[in-house]
Every structure is written in C-alpha cells, then in structure tokens.
N, C-alpha and C positions, 0 to 999 in steps of 0.2 A: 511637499513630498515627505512630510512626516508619517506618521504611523498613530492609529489610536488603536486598543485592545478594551475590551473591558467585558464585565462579568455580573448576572443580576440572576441572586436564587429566586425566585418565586414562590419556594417555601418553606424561606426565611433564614436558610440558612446562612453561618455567618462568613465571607470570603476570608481565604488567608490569604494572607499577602504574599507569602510565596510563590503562591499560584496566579494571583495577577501580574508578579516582578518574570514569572517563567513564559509566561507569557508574552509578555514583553520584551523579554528578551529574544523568543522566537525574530522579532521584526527590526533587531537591534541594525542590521544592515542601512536600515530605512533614517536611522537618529544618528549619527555620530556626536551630537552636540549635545544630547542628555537626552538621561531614560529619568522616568519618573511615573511614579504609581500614588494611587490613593484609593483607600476602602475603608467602607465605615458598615457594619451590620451585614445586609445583603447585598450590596453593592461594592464594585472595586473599577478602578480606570486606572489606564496606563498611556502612557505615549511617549513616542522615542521623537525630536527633536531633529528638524534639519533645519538651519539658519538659511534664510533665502532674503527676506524682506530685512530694512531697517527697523522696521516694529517687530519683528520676529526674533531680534535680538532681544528683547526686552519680555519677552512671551513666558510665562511658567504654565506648564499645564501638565498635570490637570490643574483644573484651579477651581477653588475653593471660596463662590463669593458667601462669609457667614451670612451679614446681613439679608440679602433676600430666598436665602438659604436654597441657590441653583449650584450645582458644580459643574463643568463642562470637559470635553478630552474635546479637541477638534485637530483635523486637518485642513485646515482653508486658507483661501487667498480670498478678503471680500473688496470688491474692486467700488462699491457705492459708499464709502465711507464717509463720504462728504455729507451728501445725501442725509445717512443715517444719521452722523452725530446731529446736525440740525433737530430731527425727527425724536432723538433719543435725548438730548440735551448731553453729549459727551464731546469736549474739546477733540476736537481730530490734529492729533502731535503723536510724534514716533514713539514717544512710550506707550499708546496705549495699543494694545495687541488686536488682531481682526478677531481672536474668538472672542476676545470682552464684547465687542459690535453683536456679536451674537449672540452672547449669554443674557445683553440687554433685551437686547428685539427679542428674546423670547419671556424676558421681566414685561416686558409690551404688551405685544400679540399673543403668547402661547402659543398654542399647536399653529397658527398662523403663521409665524414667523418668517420661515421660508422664504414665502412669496416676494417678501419684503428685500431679501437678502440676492445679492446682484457678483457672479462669480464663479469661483471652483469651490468645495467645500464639504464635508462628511462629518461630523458632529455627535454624538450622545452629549445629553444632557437630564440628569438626574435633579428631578424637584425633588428634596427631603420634605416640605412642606405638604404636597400632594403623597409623596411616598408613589413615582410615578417616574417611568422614564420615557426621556423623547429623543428618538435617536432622526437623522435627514439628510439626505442626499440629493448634491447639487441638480439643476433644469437639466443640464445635459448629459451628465452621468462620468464627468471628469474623475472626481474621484471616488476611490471603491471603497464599500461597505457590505460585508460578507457576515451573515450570521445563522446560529443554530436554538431553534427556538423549541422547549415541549412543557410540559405542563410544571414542572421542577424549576427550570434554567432557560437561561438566555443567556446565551455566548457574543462575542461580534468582534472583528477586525480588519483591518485594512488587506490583509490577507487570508488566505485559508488557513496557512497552513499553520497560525497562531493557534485557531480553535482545535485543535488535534491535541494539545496539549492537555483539554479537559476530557478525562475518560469518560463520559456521557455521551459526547462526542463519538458517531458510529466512523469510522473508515471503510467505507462501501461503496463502489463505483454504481454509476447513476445509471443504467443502460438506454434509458431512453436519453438521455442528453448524448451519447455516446455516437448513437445513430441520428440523429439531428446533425452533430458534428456532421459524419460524413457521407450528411449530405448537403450539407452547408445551409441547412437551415439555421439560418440568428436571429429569427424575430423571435424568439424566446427571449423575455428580459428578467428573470430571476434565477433561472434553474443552473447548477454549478454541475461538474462533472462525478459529484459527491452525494450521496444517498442524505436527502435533510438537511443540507448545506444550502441557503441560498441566497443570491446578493440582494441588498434591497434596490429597486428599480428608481431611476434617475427622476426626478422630480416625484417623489415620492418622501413621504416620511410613516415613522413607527411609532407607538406608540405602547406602554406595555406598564400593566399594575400588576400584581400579585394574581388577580382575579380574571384579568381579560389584557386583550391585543388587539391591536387594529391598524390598519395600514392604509392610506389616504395620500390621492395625488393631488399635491399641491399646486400646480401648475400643467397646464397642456397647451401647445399651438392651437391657437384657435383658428380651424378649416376653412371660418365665412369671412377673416380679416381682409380688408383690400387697403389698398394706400393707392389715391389719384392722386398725381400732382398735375402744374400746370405745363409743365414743358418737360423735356428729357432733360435739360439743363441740370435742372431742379434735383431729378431723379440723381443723377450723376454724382451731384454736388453733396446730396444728403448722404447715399452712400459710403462716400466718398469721409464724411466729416464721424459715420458710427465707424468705418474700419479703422481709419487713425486712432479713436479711442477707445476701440478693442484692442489696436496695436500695445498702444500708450498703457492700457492697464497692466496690462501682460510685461513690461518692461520695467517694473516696481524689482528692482533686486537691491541688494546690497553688495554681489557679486558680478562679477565676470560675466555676461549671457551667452549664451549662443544659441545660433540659428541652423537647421536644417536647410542646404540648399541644392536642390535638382539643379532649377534650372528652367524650373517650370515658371506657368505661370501664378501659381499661388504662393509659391515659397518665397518667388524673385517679389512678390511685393510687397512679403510682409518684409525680408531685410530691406529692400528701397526706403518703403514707408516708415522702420525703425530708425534708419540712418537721415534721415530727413527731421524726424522730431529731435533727435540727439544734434544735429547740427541747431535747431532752431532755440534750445534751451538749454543755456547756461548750467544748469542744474545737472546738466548729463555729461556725461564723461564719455568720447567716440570711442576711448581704447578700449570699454568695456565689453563692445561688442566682437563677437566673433564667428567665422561663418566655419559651418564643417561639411565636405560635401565628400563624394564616393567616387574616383574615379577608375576606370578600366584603359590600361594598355592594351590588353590581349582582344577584349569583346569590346572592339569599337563602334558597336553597332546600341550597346548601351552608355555610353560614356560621353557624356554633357558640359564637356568643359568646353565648348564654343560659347553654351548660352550662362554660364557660372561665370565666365570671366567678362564676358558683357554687363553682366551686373558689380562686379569687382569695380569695373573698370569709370564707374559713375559715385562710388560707394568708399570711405574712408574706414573698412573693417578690417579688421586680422583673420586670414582666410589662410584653410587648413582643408589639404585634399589629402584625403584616404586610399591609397592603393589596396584595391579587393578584388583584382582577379585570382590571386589565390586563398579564398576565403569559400571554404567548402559550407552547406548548408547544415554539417553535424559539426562544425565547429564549436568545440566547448558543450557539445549536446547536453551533456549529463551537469553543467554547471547551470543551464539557461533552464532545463527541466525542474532543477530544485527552484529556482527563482518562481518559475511562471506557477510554478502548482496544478496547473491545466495543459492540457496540448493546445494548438493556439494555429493559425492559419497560414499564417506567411512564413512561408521557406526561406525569405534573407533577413530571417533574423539574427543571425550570428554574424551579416553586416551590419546591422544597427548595433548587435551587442558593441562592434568592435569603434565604430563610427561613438559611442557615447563612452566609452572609456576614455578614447582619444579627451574626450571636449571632458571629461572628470582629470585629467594630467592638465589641463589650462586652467583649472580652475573653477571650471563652470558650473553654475547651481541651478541655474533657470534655461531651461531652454524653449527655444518655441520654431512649431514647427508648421506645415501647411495644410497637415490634414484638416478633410473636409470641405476644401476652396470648392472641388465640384459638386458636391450635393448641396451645399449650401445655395451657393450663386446661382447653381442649376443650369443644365444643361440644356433645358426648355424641351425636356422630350414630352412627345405625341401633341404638339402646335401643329403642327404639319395635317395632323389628325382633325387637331381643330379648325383649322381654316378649312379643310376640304368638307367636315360637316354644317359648316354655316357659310359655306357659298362663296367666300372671300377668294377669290381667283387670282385679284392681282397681286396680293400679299402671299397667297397659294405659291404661284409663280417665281416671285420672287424671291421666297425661303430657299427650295428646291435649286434655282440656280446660283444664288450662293452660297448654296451647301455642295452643292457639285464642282464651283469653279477653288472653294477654299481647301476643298479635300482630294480633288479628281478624282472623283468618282460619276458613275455613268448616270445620269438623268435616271433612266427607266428604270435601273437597279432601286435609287433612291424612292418612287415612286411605288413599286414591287414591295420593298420591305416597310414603307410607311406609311401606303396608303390601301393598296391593293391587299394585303396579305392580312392585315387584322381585320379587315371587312369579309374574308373568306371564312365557307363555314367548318363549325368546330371539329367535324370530324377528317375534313380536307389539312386543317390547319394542323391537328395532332398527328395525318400519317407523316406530313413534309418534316416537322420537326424529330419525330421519332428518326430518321434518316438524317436527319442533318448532326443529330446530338449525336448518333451512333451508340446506343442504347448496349451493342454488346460490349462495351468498354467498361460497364458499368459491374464493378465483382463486388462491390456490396452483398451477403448476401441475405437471401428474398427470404428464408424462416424469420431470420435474427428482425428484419426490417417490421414484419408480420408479425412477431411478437410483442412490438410496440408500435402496432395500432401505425404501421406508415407504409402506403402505398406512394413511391418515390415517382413513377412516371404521372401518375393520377395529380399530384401536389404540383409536381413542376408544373404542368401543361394550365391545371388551373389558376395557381400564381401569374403567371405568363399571361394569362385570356383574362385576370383582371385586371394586372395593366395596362394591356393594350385596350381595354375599355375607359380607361381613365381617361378625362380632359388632364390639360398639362398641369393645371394648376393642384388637382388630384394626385398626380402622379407627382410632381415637388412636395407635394405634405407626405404621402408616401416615404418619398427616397428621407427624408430629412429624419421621421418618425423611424425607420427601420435601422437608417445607420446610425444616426446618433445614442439610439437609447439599446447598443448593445453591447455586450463585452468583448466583441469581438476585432474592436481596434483601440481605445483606450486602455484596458487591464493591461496586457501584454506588452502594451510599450510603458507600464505604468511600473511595470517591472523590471523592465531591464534598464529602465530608468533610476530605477530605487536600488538596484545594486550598486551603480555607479554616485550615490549620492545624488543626484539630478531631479529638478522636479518640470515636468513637459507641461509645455501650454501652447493652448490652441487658437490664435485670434477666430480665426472662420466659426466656433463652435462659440464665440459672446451670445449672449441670450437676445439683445439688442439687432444684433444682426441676423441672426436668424429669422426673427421674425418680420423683419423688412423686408429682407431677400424675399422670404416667401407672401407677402402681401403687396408686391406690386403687379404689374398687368406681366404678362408673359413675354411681349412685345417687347419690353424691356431686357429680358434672360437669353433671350433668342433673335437675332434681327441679319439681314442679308447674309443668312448659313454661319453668323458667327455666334458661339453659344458662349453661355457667361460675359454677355455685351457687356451688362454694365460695369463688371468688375474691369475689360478692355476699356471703357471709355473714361472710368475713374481714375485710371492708372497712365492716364495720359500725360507727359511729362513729369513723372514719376519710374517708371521702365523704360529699358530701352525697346525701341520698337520693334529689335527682332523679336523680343520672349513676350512684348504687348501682343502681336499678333500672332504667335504661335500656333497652327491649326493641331498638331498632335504632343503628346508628351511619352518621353520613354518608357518601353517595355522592359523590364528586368528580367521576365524571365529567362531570356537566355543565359544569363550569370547561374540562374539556379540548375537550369537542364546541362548547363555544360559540364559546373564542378562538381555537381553530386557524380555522375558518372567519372569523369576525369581523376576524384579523391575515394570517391567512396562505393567504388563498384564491390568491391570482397565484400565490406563490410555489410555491403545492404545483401549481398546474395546470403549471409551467415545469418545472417538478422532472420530473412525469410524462410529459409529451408531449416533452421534450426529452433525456431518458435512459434512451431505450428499450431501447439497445446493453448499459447498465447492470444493468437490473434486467430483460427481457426473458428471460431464460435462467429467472429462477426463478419468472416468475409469471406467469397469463393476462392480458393486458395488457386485452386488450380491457373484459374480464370485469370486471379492477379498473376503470376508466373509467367503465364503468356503476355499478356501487358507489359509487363516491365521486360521481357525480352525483347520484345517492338520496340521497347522505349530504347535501348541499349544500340537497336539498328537504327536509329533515329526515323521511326515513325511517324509519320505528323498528326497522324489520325492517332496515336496517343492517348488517355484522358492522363496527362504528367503532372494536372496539380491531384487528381486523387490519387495517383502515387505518391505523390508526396506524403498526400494526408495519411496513408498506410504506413511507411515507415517509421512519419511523427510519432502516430500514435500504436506502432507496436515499442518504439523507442521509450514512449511514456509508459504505457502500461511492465514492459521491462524494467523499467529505472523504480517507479512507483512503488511495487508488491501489491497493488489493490489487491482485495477481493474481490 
C-alpha cells in the first residue's frame, strides 16, 4: 500500500525535484514510513513508503542500481520469491526487498519480465542505459497506475490526484466515462473520469522513449485451458492445496492482519484457512490475527452474527464487531470524495470507511478480504443451458431439482428463466424485459446519452442476448475478464484503504487460482443446484457446516435505503432542487424528482441504486469544481 509518482520529459527537459518531492507529497497519506524522491536529467521518481512485510522494512526506493544502470519506484508484494531467486541467482533472506526481485527479472527478461513475476504489483522502471522507461501492472489489476501521456511528458501515480500537480496536466471531466458511469457500464479498462487521464490496464505494461510508446499485454486467461483430473477427489484436493497458498502468501506481514468477515462463504474460509496454517507453523503468531465485521441491531434482516460467531467459535482470532446501524451513506462524504478522486459505486462505503479505521486503531497493516470468491469459483451459470442443448436429461434433471430444493424455488419458474426464455426470440425476449426493468425509471437523460454515441436499452438487451448465448464455460471467462480487469471494485477500496494506512489483499484474485477455477469441467462449479461445489467440498472440515452450505448471502442494501432517508433526507432534497445548473445537463431532472419521491414512499418498483448513483455523483461533481 505504498505509493509511486514519477515524472519523464520527452523533450528533455530537466525535472526539479521540487516538483517530484510535491508530488509525492500529494500521496503522503499512502507512506507514513518515508517519502523519497530521485531524478536525474529527464526523469524523477518518488514514493511514499508503508512497512507491511519484513523485507519491506529493509526497502529504499526508489533505488538506484549503478551498476546495471536500472532504477525502479515500485508498489508490490512478489509472492514467487522462492521461484525467482533460484532463476535470478538472489539468496531469498529478509533483507533483500520484492522490488530488487523485480529490478532483476527485468536485468533478465526485459519488457518480458512481468510474466515471470507472481503477485500484486505496479512498478516504473527507468533504463539510463537504453534511455527508455518500462512502467507494469499487476495479472489482475490490484494495484493502480494512473497516467498522463502527450508528445512533451509523461506523468504517472498510484493516484490521480498526484498528476494534477503538473500544469500540462488538463482538469477536465471525461463525459463519456461520465455516462458509462450511470449506466454501470465497466467493461471499459483504461478510461478515468478525467479528459487524458488513464489507468494502465491490468496485465498490461508500458513502455516509453523520447521518440515512441507502446503498450503490450503481457498475460491473458487463456479461453481453450481445460484441467481433467482423475476423480473429484483429486479436483477437491488441488483446489484445495492453490487456496491455502493463496491464503499463505497473502499473510506475509510484519504486522497485526486483519480479515473482513460477513459470514459468508468466502470470507469464513479465507479466516478458517488462515487460522489453520497459523496454528500449523511455529513461525506464526495466532494473536496476529484479527477479524472485523459489521453488525446491525436495528436492520436485523442484514446482520450475520449467527454465521460470524460460528466461525469465531472454531477460530483462535481477536474478533471486533462494528455497530453500523447509524452510519448514513454521506457519512464523511466530502472526506472519502477527496480520497477516492472518482465517484465510485457502492453506497456503504462510509461503512467500510469506518469498518478500516477501526482495524488502523489495532494496528492493522495487511488486510485480506473475500472479494471475488463468486466469480472466481463460479457460479456455473447457463449449465443448465448446457445440458439441455446436448441432450443430458438426467444431469438436466437433476441440476433443476437441486437448485429448486436448496433455494425453494418453483421447478417451472427455474426452467422459464433458464431454459425457455433464452431460447425465445429476440424480439419477444426484448418486450418482456423492457417491462420487467421498467424502463421509465430510467431519468438518465437521452440527448446527454446520444451525445456519446450510447443507446442504453439497445446495449443492455444486447449484453444480455450474449450471455445468455454463452456455454458456462464462456460465460466464467466472461464474468472473471469483466470483473477483475476493472476499476470498479479494487481502486476504491484501494482507497479508503490508503487513508487508513492499510494495504487490501485478495486471496480469490491469486493468478494461480484463477486460472484453475476457470479451466476445470463445469460439473465441478455446479453440482445438485449447489454452485461454487468445489470451493463447499474444499472447505470441508475446515468451515463450519452452517456457512459450508449456505444457499444465499446477505443483502445490504436495506442499511443503504434505510439511512440515506432516515439521515439524509433535507440534505439530498437541497442537493437536488438547488443544483440544477450541476447535474441538469446529464439527467431528466424532473423524472428523477419523481423517483426519489417514490423512493421516500418506499416504492419497490424504485431504480434506488441509480438514485444513489445521482446523488454520488452530483455530490462529486459539487465537491470537485470540474469543468
């Protein structure tokens, strides 16, 4: 959870160091353990320092190797150290730091290097010998690298809002990212909410001379992978031995950790699985860990301490519950607005803000949490699709009633929505849905949408008809490709993470694992209506059986629909009727009015997350001053 910054004229000019050290100080939040800069001619780096690891204490950077004349700024955690030093000829011992792992592998490979490299990670690296910089960003897109590039300059830092400090740097709101936003379009992987701002994409690297630039992805999921084994045993058991050592990496601290815990099923097994290797090796300390989770008195209908303390109750951790029924979703608004630099999606972020303060008061440096347990391990959607186009009836059969008997739900419904309705044609399938989505809910409005090139019902309905043409195995590279590689769930908690000194880790998002998960048979993700089998059948005497077989996981948002109105009813009606000139251009004003009065009668038919996404983002553009 450190911070890099740095600075490369193009033509030639020489950087001062003031302006890399101001720089850097933008991101000082993100270092409390040292800030440090270096530039020579046209080039400068900077990075602010968070001690996490016990190599990390020993870390200077930027650092300066003369001899092969590389210098490097990195933010990373390289979990293949072992690996590398063999490969690199470097003793692997606590002094030697994870960016040295990388300044080699790039003394190695060159623009190659990446591939090689096994972790979280974000990197510039400057050859003085080439007169050539190579900047990289980690497989899955953990951590962020944001830059400004034109024929003169090239800016870059772990945040936006560093690059603002250089007046070439435009301050200009992006209007197509704007409308993308709300309409929740994220398969966009570069584009920032800033005119010429953009992040580099997650397995991707840069590459930049005075002369030319170039951008190359370094790794992709390969779509044709398959993994047979011999038995489900087998399945179970390998699984079973890459999460442990996803866990395991991820538990590299020299601090206190802590765990995000629902209550789910993915959260409950990365703490089981952590608490089980910390029993198993001396080397670990139990008191190190700690769990932090969110409870509700008032909204008992979100509130998961039955299946929090079922895992407590197997588990030697120091466990800390959050009371957040009075925790409005503009809590701190204009403090988490400066942080995030973008508007952002989830309306209970101001209970995360408050949920990682907590665990920054313990201590905690590392934390790890469960996002991405379902898209990873998969839900095994459209099997159901599949066995009914290849004839399998008795596996057909058999999906269907135990997906009926684990969720109660009606046979014919389940058949209706998974098999009958995506076989209907397109123009039947688009009036049903036009009626089920309730289109007039929709105050977006239709010039501003039309201005950039996006017909909103046309995009949905088409998104939609190519999933439901996907086989499963399709539709898991899919989900895996869409969610992982966007800024729309790492940045944001990458943030309010970095206020708190904390750095977030993801075991579900190992490179390792992902690519198993997604190269086994289907049958495996999906088996008698239970979805993520294999992660249930891994986790067997590991979890306790209620959270192993958990058919659903909680909804929060009644905590958001309740306290925005319950805290923030004046404020949002002043917000709306008082900044029209604001938010006017991009939305039916009127249209929203009426919505949000529905919403106030508790409407159900509602759209209350694009409410939400309205107030976020007139609250952002209010706070901002864009242009």
């Amino acid at each position: 959870m450190s911070s890099i910054t740095g600075i490369f004229y193009r033509d030639g000019q020489t950087v001062k160091p003031e302006i890399i050290t101001k720089m850097n100080n933008r991101l000082a939040h993100r270092g409390p353990d040292g800030s440090s800069v270096w530039n020579k001619g046209p080039i400068g780096f900077g990075h602010q320092m968070l001690w996490t690891t016990s190599e990390s204490l020993h870390e200077k950077l930027p650092f300066n190797d003369e001899k092969s004349g590389l210098i490097i700024t990195a933010d990373a955690r390289i979990d293949n150290r072992k690996e590398l030093s063999e490969e690199l000829g470097i003793e692997d011992k606590e002094e030697i730091s994870d960016s040295y792992y990388i300044l080699k592998s790039y003394e190695k490979w060159g623009e190659r290097c990446p591939k090689y490299l096994l972790g979280d990670f974000s990197f510039a690296i400057w050859d003085e010998n080439e007169e050539k910089l190579f900047c990289a960003r980690d497989h899955m897109g953990i951590k962020s690298f944001y830059y400004y590039l034109n024929e003169n300059i090239f800016v870059f830092g772990t945040e936006i809002k560093a690059l603002f400090v250089i007046k070439e740097v435009p301050y200009e709101l992006n209007e197509r990212k704007l409308a993308l936003f709300l309409i929740k379009d994220i398969l966009d992987k570069n584009m920032t909410f800033y005119e010429m701002i953009n992040g580099l994409e997650p397995s991707h690297s840069l590459t930049l001379t005075k002369s030319g630039a170039s951008i190359k992805q370094y790794w992709n999921l390969d779509p044709k992978k398959e993994i047979i084994m011999d038995s489900d045993e087998e399945y179970f058991q390998t699984f079973k031995d890459i999460f442990n050592e996803a866990v395991k990496c991820r538990l590299r601290s020299n601090f206190p950790i802590g765990f995000g815990l629902s209550g789910g099923l993915d959260s409950s097994s990365i703490v089981c699985t952590a608490n089980k290797i910390f029993l198993k090796d001396d080397k670990y300390n139990p008191k190190k860990l700690n769990t932090f989770s969110l409870i509700f008195d008032e909204i008992s209908e979100c509130d998961e301490r039955y299946y929090i303390e079922k895992v407590l109750d197997r588990t030697k951790i120091n466990s800390y519950f959050i009371k957040s029924d009075d925790i409005s979703p503009l809590d701190e608004i204009n403090n988490i607005l400066r942080n995030q630099d973008q508007p952002f999606y989830t309306p209970n972020m101001s209970l995360h803000n408050n949920l990682f303060q907590k665990a920054n008061e313990k201590g905690v440096r590392v934390f790890l949490t469960g996002e991405g347990g379902d898209e990873i391990v998969s839900y095994g959607q459209n099997y159901i699709r599949d066995l009914t186009l290849s004839a399998q009836w008795k596996n057909l059969f058999k999906e269907i009633n135990g997906y009926s008997n684990n969720r109660e739900i009606n046979k014919f419904k389940i058949i209706f929505e998974k098999i009958i309705f995506p076989f209907l044609p397109l123009y039947l399938k688009k009036t049903i849905r036009s009626h089920l989505r309730r289109y007039d809910n929709f105050f977006i409005d239709k010039d501003f949408l039309r201005r950039n090139g996006i017909n909103y019902i046309n995009r949905v309905n088409n998104e939609i008809n190519k999933m439901e043409n996907f086989t499963s195995k399709e539709f898991h590279y899919y989900v895996i490709n869409s969610f992982s590689h966007h800024s729309a769930v790492f940045e944001p908690f990458d943030r309010i993470c970095g206020i708190n000194s904390i750095e977030p880790r993801y075991p579900f998002f190992d490179k390792r694992l992902v690519e198993f998960c997604y190269a086994i048979p289907t049958e495996i993700k999906l088996r008698f209506g239970w979805d993520r089998y294999i992660l249930r059948l891994a986790m067997n005497n590991v979890l306790p059986k209620e959270i192993q077989w958990r058919v659903r996981k909680t909804d929060f948002s009644p905590v958001y629909k309740r306290n925005l109105l319950l805290f923030e009813k004046d404020k949002i009606e002043k917000l709306i009727y008082n900044n029209n000139e604001i938010i006017g251009e991009y939305i039916d004003l009127e249209k929203f009015k009426i919505c949000f009065k529905k919403f106030k009668n508790n409407n159900k038919n509602v759209n209350s997350s694009g409410i939400w996404l309205i107030i976020l983002l007139l609250s952002w553009l209010k706070f901002t001053k864009i242009k």
